[in-house]
C-alpha positions in Angstrom: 85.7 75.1 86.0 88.3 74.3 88.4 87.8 75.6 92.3 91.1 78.4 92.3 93.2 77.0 95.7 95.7 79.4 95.6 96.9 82.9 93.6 99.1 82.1 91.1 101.2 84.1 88.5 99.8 84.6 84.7 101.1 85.5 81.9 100.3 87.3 78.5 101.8 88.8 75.7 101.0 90.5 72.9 97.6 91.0 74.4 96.7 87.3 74.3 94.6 85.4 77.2 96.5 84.9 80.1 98.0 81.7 80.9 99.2 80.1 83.8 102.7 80.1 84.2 104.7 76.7 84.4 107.1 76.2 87.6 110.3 76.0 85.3 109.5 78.8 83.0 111.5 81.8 83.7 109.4 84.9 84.2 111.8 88.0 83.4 112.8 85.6 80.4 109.4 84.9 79.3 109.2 89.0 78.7 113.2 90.4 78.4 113.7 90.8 74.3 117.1 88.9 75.1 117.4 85.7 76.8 120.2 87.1 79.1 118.2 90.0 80.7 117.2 90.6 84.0 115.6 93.0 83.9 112.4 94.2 82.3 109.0 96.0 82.4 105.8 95.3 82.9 102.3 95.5 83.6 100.7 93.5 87.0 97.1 93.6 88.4 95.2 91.1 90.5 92.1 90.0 88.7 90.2 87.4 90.0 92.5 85.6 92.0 95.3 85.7 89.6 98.3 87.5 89.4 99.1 88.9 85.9 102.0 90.1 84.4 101.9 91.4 80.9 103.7 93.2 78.4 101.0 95.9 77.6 103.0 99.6 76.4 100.1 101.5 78.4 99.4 102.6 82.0 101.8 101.7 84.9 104.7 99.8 84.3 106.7 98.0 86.8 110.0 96.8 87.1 110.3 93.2 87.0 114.5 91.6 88.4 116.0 88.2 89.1 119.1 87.3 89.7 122.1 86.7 87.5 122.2 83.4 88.9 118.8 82.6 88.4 118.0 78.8 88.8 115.0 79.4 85.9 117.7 81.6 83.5 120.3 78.5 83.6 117.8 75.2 83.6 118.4 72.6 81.1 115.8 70.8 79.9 117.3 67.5 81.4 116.9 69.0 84.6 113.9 70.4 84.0 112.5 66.9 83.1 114.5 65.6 86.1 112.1 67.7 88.7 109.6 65.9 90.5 106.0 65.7 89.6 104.5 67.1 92.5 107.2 70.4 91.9 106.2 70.9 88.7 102.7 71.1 89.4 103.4 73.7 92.0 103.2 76.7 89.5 104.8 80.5 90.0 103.0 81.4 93.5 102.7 84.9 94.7 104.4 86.8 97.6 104.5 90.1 99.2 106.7 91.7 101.4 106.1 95.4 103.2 108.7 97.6 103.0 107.6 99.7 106.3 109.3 103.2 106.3 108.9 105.4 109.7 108.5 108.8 109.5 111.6 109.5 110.6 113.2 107.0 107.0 114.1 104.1 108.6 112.5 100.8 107.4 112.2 97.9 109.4 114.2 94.2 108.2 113.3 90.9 110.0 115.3 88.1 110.2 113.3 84.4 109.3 113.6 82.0 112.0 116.1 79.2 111.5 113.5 76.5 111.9 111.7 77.6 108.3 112.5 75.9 105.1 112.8 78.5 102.6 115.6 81.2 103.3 116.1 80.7 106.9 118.1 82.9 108.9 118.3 85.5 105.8 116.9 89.5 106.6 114.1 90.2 104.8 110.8 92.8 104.9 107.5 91.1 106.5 105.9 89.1 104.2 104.5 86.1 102.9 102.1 84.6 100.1 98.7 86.8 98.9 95.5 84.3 99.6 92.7 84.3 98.2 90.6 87.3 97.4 92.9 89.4 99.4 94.4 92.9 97.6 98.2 93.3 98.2 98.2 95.8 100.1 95.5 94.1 102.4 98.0 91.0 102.4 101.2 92.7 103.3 99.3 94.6 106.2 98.2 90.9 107.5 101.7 89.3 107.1 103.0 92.4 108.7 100.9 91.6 111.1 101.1 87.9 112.1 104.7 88.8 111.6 105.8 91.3 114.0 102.4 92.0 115.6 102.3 95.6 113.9 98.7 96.4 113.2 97.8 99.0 110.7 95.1 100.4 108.8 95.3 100.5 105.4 93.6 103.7 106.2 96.5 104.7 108.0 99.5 104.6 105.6 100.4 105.7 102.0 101.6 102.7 99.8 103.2 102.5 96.4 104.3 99.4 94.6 107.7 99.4 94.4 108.7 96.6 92.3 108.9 92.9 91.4 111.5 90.0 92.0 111.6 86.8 90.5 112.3 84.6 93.7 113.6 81.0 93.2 114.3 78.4 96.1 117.1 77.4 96.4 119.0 80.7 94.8 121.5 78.7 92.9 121.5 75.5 90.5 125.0 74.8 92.2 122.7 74.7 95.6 120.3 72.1 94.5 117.1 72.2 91.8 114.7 74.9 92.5 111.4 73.8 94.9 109.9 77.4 95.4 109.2 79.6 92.7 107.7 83.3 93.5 107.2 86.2 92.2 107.4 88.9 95.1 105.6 92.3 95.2 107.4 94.6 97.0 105.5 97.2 98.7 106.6 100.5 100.2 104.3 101.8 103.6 104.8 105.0 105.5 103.7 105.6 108.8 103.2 108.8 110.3 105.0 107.2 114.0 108.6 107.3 114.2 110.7 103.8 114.6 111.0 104.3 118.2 107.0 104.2 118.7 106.7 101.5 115.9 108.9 99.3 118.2 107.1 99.9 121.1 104.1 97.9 119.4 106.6 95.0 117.9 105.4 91.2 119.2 107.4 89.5 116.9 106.2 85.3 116.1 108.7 83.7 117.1 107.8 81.0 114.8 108.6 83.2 111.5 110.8 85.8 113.1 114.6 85.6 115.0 115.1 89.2 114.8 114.0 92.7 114.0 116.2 95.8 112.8 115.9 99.4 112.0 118.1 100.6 108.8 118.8 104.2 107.6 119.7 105.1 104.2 123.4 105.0 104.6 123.6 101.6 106.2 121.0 100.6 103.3 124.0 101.8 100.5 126.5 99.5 102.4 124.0 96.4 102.3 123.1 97.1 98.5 126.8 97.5 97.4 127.4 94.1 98.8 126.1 92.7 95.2 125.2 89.3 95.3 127.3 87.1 92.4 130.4 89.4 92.4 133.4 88.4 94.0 134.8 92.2 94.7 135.9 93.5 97.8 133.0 95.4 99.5 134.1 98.9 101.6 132.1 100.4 104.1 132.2 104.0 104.6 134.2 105.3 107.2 131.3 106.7 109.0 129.7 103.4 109.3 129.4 101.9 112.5 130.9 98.6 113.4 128.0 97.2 114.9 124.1 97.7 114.6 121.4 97.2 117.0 119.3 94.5 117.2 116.0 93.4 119.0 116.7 89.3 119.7 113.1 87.5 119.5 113.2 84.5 122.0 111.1 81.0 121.4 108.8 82.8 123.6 108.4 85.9 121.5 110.2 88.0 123.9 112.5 90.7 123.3 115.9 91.5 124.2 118.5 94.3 122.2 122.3 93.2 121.3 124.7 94.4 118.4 125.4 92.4 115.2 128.4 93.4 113.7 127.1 95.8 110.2 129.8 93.4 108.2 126.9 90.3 108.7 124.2 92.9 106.9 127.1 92.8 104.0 127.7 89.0 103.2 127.2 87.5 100.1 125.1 84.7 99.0 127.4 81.5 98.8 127.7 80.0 95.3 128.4 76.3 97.5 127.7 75.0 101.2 125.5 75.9 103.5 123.7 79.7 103.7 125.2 82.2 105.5 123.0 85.0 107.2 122.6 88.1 105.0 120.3 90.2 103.5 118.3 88.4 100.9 119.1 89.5 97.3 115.5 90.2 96.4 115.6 92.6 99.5 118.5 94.4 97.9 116.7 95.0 95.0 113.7 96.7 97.2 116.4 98.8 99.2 117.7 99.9 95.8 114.5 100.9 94.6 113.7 102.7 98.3 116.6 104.1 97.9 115.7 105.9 94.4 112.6 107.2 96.3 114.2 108.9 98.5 116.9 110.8 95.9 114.7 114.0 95.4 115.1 114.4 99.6 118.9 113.7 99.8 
């Protein structure tokens, strides 16, 4: 039997044996009764270093998004073919990212350094890829850690799996073929410490992380109206704020606070050119589910 390098997403249906997922197959497709939906339900655990996602009626069900633009729901098979070797090989790795929420509701947004490959510059949770014989929850505390230098028992905080998003790099075929394919767990933490003594323990690595940022519901309704593919105008509410603050993170991992305007929080993803910074649209997905969490309290 082959030596397992790295987790990787499975699939089944219809209760049969799990099977590796290929690089260009779409994932909500493989499950969504029409070839157009994005979303869908479904079952995930993490047995034996694999990730699997199946279509089972019983227990726990999670929901399962990609994008309307997804590279892996518009593919041709010319292109598919066109893809090189050492790409297709790759397989449908797995992420997580840690939603942490304060005790006072405020969750904490990072913005990757400009030097990474995948998504630079875009404002997005802590996270990273699962490794081997890790749980999520023990993988999202790590990245979290080696992140922003927040340590935390798992001991510590209450979690809850929030949901799943069918990440492909880069977000758009009009932006290249796709090179990354993930399927991110996003995970919800609260901590009993408010966002002011959560910052006081932040050493961000300046290697993965440009800036840090604490958001509150309402600012979290003007990012997630700001829906990525749609071409209408956004509106922030009156009672926004022009400008948030923001904790800088020097090459040398230090610290220093300025304002961003809350209209950079709002851009879209460009359909052409060069990225813009924004919140990613698999984090708008999580800040709509957090979001939902919270209802029962608002």
């Amino acid at each position: 039997m082959e030596k397992v390098r790295k987790i990787l997403v499975h699939l089944s249906r219809d209760k049969d044996v799990p099977q590796c997922a290929r690089f260009v197959q779409s994932i909500t497709g493989h499950f969504a009764r029409n070839s157009l939906d994005d979303n869908v339900k479904v079952n995930c655990s993490l047995e034996n270093n694999r990730f699997i996602l199946c279509d089972n009626e019983n227990g726990s069900r999670t929901q399962l998004r990609r994008a309307r633009f997804c590279p892996f729901k518009h593919l041709t098979d010319t292109e598919a073919a066109s893809l090189p070797d050492d790409v297709l090989s790759r397989g449908v790795d797995v992420g997580v990212a840690v939603l942490l929420q304060s005790a006072n509701q405020k969750l904490l947004l990072t913005r990757r350094a400009t030097s990474l490959r995948i998504f630079p510059n875009t404002w997005v949770p802590p996270g990273g890829h699962v490794e081997l014989d890790e749980t999520l929850l023990d993988a999202g505390l790590r990245e979290l850690r080696e992140e922003t230098g927040l340590e935390l028992d798992s001991k510590d905080v209450s979690s809850q799996l929030l949901g799943l998003w069918e990440s492909v790099y880069p977000p758009m075929l009009s932006r290249g073929l796709p090179k990354r394919h993930h399927i991110v767990t996003y995970m919800l933490l609260h901590s009993s410490l408010s966002h002011v003594q959560l910052q006081a323990f932040l050493k961000p690595e300046p290697a993965e992380v440009s800036g840090c940022l604490w958001v509150d519901a309402s600012l979290v309704k003007a990012i997630v109206s700001a829906v990525d593919g749609e071409e209408d105008t956004v509106h922030l509410a009156t009672n926004l704020p022009q400008s948030v603050s923001v904790m800088e993170v020097s090459s040398t991992g230090e610290l220093s606070e300025s304002a961003m305007p809350v209209s950079v929080l709002c851009n879209r993803a460009p359909a052409q050119g060069e990225d813009v910074e924004r919140v990613s649209t698999g984090t708008k997905f999580a800040l709509e589910l957090w979001l939902k969490t919270l209802e029962p309290q608002c």
